[in-house]
N, C-alpha and C positions, 0 to 999 in steps of 0.2 A: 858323672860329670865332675871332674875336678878343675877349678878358676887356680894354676899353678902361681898367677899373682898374688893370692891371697895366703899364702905357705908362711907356715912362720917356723923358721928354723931355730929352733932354742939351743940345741945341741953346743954351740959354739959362742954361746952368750955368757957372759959374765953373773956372777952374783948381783944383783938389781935392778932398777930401773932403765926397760928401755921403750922407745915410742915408735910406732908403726903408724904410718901416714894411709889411707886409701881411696882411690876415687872410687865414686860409684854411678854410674850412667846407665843407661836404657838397656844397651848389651848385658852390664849385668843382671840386670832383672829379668834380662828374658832369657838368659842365659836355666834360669828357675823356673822356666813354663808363665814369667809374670807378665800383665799385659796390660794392665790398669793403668798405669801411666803415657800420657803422652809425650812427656820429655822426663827426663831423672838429672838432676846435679845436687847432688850429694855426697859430702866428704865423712869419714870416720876418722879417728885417733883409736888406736889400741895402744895404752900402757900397759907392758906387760912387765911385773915385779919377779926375776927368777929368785927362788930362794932354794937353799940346799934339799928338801923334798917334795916343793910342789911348788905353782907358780899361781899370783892373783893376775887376772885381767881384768881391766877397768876401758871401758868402749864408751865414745860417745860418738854421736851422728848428729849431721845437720844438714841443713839445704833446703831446697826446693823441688818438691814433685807436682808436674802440670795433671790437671786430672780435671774431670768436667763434674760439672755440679750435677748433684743426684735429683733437685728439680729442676733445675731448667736444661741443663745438659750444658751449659758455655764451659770453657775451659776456663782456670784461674790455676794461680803457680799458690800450691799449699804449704805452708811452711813446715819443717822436719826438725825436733827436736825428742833424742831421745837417748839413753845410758842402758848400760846392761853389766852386769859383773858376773867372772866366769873365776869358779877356782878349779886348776888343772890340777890332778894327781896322779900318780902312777899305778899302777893296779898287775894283775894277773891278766888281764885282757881289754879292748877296749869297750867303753860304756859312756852313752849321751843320753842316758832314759833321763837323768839330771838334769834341768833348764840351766841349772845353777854350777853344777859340776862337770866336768869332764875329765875321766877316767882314761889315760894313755896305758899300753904295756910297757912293762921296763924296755930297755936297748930304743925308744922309737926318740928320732930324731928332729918332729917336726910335724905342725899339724896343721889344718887349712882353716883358716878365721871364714869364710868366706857364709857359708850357710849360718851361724850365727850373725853378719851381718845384714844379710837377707831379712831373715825373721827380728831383728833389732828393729830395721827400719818400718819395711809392711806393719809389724803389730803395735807403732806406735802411730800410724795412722789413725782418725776418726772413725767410727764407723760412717756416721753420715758425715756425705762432704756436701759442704754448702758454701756459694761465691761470697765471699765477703761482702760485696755491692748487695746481695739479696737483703742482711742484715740492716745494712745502714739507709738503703732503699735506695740506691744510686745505680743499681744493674737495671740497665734499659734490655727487654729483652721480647723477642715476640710470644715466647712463652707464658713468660708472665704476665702480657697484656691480656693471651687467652684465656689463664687462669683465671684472673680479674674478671676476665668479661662474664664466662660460666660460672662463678661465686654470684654476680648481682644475680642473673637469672635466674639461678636456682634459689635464691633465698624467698621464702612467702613472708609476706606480712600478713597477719589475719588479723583484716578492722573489725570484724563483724564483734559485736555486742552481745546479739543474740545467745541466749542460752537456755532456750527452752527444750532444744533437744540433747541437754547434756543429761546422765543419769544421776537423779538427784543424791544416790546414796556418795557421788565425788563430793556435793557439798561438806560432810563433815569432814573430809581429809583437805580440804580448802582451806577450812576453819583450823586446824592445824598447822597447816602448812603458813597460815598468816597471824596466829595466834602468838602473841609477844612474851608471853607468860614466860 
């Protein structure tokens, strides 16, 4: 699967600084097998700096991805902030074992930004995603009334006093355990 919009032709570039704009929406992500998302808008910047034998890229990403809260399940748009820097060079063959490097063969003219935008964005997601209303206490939600309701229920208060069916060898680790010493 190659995303031919994400192609970055270098071949024909100048010595230094130049900037690549990208959108990235739902199609691309599932374009990746991705599916977690309920909407995607999301923009990258690639500056890519050619120099006479290798080139830095500097990515950053932004936007908003809809995705449902991991406890109650509502959706909420999560916000997306995230950079990555890539340094290209030329080699005898191509090699991306590198997060950080990309190894091109000489004569190649042009390479695909697209899977490194991928994995930029997904891996700077939370692992838990939680609605912001959950935090502040503002999310009205049936789940969380149910949770609420099974929390009081299941909690015991034990009044009883009684202690004569406790084994008395706990009393000295009581006495520790309340001991100020």
């Amino acid at each position: 699967m190659e995303l031919k919009e994400f192609n970055i032709a270098f071949a024909g570039l100048k010595q230094g600084q130049h900037e690549f704009f990208f959108e990235l929406d739902n199609a691309f992500f599932e374009s990746f097998g991705f599916d977690e998302f309920n909407t995607a808008a999301a923009t990258a910047t690639l500056v890519l700096e050619k120099r006479s034998t290798l080139m830095d890229l500097h990515i950053e990403g932004g936007g908003t991805v809809n995705v449902n809260c991991d406890v109650t399940n509502e959706p909420f748009d999560l916000p997306i902030d995230a950079a990555m820097d890539i340094v290209v060079k030329f080699g005898d063959h191509f090699n991306d074992d590198n997060e950080d490097i990309l190894i091109l063969p000489h004569g190649e003219y042009q390479f695909n930004i697209a899977q490194y935008l991928y994995e930029m964005i997904v891996l700077s997601l939370p692992f838990k995603r939680t609605h912001p209303g959950l935090k502040d206490g503002t999310l009205k939600s049936e789940v969380l009334d149910k949770l609420e309701e099974l929390k009081l229920s299941n909690t015991r208060v034990d009044t009883t006093e009684d202690n004569s069916d406790i084994d008395p060898r706990w009393d000295a680790l009581k006495k520790l355990k309340t001991d100020n010493n």
